[in-house]
N, C-alpha and C positions, 0 to 999 in steps of 0.2 A: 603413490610412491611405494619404494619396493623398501624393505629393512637388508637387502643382499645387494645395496650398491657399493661399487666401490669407490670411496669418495675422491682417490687421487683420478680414476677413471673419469668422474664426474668434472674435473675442474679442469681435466686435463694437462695433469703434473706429473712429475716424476716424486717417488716416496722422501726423495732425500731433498724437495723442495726448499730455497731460503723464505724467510720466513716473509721477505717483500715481492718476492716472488710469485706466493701461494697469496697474499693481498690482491697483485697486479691480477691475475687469474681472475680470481672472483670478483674483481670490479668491473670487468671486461664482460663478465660472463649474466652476471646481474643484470648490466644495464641491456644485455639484449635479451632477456627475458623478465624484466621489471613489464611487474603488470599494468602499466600507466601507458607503457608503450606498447602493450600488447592486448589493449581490453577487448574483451569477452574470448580469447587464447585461453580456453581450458589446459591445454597439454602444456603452450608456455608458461601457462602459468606455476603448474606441476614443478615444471623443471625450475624455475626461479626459487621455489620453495626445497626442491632438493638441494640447489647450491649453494642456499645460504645455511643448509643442515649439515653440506659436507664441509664450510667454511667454519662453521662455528666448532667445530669437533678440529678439526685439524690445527685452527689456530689456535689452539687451548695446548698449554704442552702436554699435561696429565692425562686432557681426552684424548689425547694423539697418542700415547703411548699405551693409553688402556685399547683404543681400537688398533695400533698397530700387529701388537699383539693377539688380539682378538683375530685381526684377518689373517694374520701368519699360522693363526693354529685353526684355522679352518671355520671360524665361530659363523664368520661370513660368508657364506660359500655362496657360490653362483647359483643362479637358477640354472638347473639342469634343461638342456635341448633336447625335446626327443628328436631322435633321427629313425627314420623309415629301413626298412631294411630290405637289403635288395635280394631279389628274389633269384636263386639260380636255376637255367635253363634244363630239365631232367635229362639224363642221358637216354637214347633209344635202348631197349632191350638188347636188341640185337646191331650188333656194327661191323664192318668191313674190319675184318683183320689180314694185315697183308701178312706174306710170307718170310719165312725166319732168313736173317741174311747171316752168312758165316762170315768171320773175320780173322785177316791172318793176327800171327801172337806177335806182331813188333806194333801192330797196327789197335790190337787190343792192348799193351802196356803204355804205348804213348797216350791211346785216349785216357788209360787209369794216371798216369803220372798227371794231364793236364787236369783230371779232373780234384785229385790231391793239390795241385797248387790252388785251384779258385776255392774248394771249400776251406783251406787255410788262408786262404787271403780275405773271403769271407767275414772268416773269425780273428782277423790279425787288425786288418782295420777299426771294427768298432770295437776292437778291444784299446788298441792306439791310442783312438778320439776320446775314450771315456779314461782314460787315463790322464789324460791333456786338457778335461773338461775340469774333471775332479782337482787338477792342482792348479789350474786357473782360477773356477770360482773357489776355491779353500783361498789363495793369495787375497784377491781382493774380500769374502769375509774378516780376514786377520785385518786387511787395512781399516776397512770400516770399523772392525772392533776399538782398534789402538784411537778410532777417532771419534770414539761414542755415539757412535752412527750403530745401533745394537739391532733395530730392527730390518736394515739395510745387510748389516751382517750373517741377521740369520737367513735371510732368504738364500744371498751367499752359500752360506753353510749346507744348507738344507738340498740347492743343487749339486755341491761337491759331493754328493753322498751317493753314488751310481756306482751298477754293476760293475766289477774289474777297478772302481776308481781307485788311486792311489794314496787317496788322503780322507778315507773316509773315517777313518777311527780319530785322525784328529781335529778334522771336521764334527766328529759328533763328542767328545771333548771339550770341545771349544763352544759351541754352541749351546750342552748343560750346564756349562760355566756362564752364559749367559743370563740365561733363564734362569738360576737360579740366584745368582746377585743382583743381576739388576730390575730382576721382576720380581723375584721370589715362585716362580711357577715352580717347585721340586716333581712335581708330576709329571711335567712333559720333560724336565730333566733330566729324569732317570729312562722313561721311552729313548731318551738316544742315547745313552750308555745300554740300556739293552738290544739296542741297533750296531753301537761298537761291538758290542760284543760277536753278537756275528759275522763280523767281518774280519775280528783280531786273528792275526797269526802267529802273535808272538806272546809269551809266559807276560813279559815287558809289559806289553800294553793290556793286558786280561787283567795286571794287577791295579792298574790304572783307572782303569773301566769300573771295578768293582770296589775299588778305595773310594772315586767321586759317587759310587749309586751310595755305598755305605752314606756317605756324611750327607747326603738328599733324600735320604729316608732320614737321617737322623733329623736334618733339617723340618722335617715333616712329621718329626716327632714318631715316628713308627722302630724304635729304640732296638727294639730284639730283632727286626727284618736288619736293620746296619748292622748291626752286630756277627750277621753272619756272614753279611758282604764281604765284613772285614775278615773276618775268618778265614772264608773260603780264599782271602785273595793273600792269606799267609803260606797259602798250602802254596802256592807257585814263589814267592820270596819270601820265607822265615825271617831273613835278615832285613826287612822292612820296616825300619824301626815307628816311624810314622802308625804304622797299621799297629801297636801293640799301643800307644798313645792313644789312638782312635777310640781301641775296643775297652782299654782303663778306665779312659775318660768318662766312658759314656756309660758306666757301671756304675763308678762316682758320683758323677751330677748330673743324669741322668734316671738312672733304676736304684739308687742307693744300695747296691749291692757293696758293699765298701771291703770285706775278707777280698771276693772277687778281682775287685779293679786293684785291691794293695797287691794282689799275686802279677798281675800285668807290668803293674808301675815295677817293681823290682826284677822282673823281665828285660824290663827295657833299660834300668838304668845297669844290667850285666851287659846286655850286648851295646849298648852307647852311654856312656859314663859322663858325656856332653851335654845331654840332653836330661838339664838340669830340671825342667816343668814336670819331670816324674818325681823331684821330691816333693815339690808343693803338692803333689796329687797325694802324694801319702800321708801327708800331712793332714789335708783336709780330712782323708778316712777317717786315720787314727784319730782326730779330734771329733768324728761323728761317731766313731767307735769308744768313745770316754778313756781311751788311750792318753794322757796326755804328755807324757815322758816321751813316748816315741815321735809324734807329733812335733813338741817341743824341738825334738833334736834335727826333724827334718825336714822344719820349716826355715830354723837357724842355718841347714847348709844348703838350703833354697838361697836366701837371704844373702849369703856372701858369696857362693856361686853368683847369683844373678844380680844382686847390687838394689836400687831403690825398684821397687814394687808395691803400691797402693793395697795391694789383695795383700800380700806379702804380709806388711806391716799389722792388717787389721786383724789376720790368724794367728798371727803371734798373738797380737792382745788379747784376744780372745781364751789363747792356750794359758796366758799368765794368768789373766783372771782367774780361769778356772783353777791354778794351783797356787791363789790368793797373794799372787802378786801384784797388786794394785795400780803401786804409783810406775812400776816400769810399762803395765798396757797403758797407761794413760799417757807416757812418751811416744809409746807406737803408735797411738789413735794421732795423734797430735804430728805425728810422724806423715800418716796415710793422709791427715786432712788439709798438710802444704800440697800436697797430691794431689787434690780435686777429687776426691771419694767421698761420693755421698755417704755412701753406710759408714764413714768413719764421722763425718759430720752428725750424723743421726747416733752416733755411740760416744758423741764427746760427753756430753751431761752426765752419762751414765756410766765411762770409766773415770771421767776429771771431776770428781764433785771436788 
């Protein structure tokens, strides 16, 4: 047996088989290569033992999703065919050349004009097709997507992504958005945001491309690679209030740069005064910074800006503590722990004695 089969190849299903389906299959396939009926069949017997290898991985959900992914990123790959190459016949040295023919000039412009329409028509055509291919399979990846069909999607995905195609930036989009929630791969992630990227034409989607590589490196923990994603993808929209949230954040609870990310968070709360999660970000500094007055004051208009919040309630308590207010953190623990907060749970004893 080979480790490069392909198991839906083997059972002869399609990827998006039901799950009585891919049963019927390999009970079909079993009984005619079940060694009982096939004794001393070395090769059936081979094959009986592959199908019930490619039966037991696919009807498993988890195995199915760790080999689907695995074949989609090439982990599987085919054995390679050599093919022979053919050999072409040498030219003679020396060959007949006939004699130059003149041609009149309406008879020379017509052959240039006709010869301008086929090399445009040429290049017009499979530009056409690849543009009609691109937003056909980009259509049905989204469908698959919307129906948790994810590895059905990307394959989808992955052919909308051609020359001249029309959807390839959202095809490759949509496809890091994949991988990276429902697999966690941030690796191959950012490979097709560096695929969008050469293909974008527009400031629009460059800021796009390099807002989702940012949070897939942050994702992957590589904090100062995001961070400059983010950066760079300010330089084509300042007014991107998202991206100034991004690069705060990630200085905060991330690289504990805390001066750094309080200069971001007050960034953003000038240009969007809506975007209330810049005060709890400054709040958390300032409280890591032994700030606690300013802390105090801008976790409170966190708190009535945004209403009930678990995290919310538990930095308060925390900020009261520290400036010996006791029994009001111990209302806000008390607060965070109708909320289902553990860390407010794990700080009752310790603010409510």
């Amino acid at each position: 047996m080979t480790n490069y089969q392909d198991y839906y190849h083997v059972l002869d299903v399609n990827y998006n088989v039901t799950p009585e389906g891919l049963k019927l299959a390999y009970r079909q396939l079993a009984k005619r290569y079940h060694p009982d009926a096939n004794a001393g069949d070395r090769e059936k017997e081979e094959m009986f033992k592959l199908v019930s290898e490619a039966y037991e991985v696919l009807s498993d959900a988890d195995k199915k999703a760790t080999y689907d992914l695995s074949l989609l990123l090439g982990l599987y790959e085919e054995e390679k065919v050599r093919t022979r190459r053919r050999s072409t016949p040498t030219q003679p040295q020396y060959a007949y050349r006939p004699a130059a023919v003149s041609y009149s000039w309406k008879t020379y412009m017509g052959v240039t004009a006709l010869v301008v329409v086929i090399v445009a028509s040429i290049f017009a055509v499979p530009f056409g097709l690849s543009r009609y291919s691109s937003e056909y399979h980009y259509d049905k990846g989204l469908e698959y997507y919307q129906n948790e069909q994810y590895y059905a999607a990307l394959n989808s995905l992955e052919r909308a992504i051609v020359d001249f195609g029309s959807k390839n930036v959202e095809a490759c989009l949509l496809a890091g958005t994949i991988l990276s929630e429902e697999y966690g791969q941030y690796k191959y992630a950012i490979e097709y945001m560096d695929r969008g990227l050469e293909f974008t034409s527009s400031d629009g989607e460059k800021v796009q491309l390099l807002y989702n590589k940012g949070l897939y490196l942050k994702g992957s923990a590589d904090y100062h690679a995001a961070i400059q994603q983010f950066t760079e993808a300010l330089k084509y929209w300042p007014e991107y209030d998202s991206l100034y949230f991004a690069i705060a954040s990630t200085y905060a609870f991330n690289l504990d740069q805390y001066d750094v990310a309080i200069q971001y968070f007050s960034q953003l709360e000038k240009k969007e005064t809506s975007f209330v999660e810049a005060a709890y970000g400054k709040a958390y500094c300032y409280y890591k910074l032994h700030n606690y007055p300013d802390a105090m004051q801008c976790v409170d208009s966190y708190i009535k800006k945004y209403g009930i919040d678990a995290n919310a309630y538990v930095l308060r308590a925390k900020v009261k503590a520290k400036q010996g207010d006791s029994q009001s953190a111990c209302e806000d623990i008390k607060k965070a722990s109708r909320l289902h907060s553990g860390e407010a749970e794990n700080l009752t004893k310790s603010y409510c004695m």
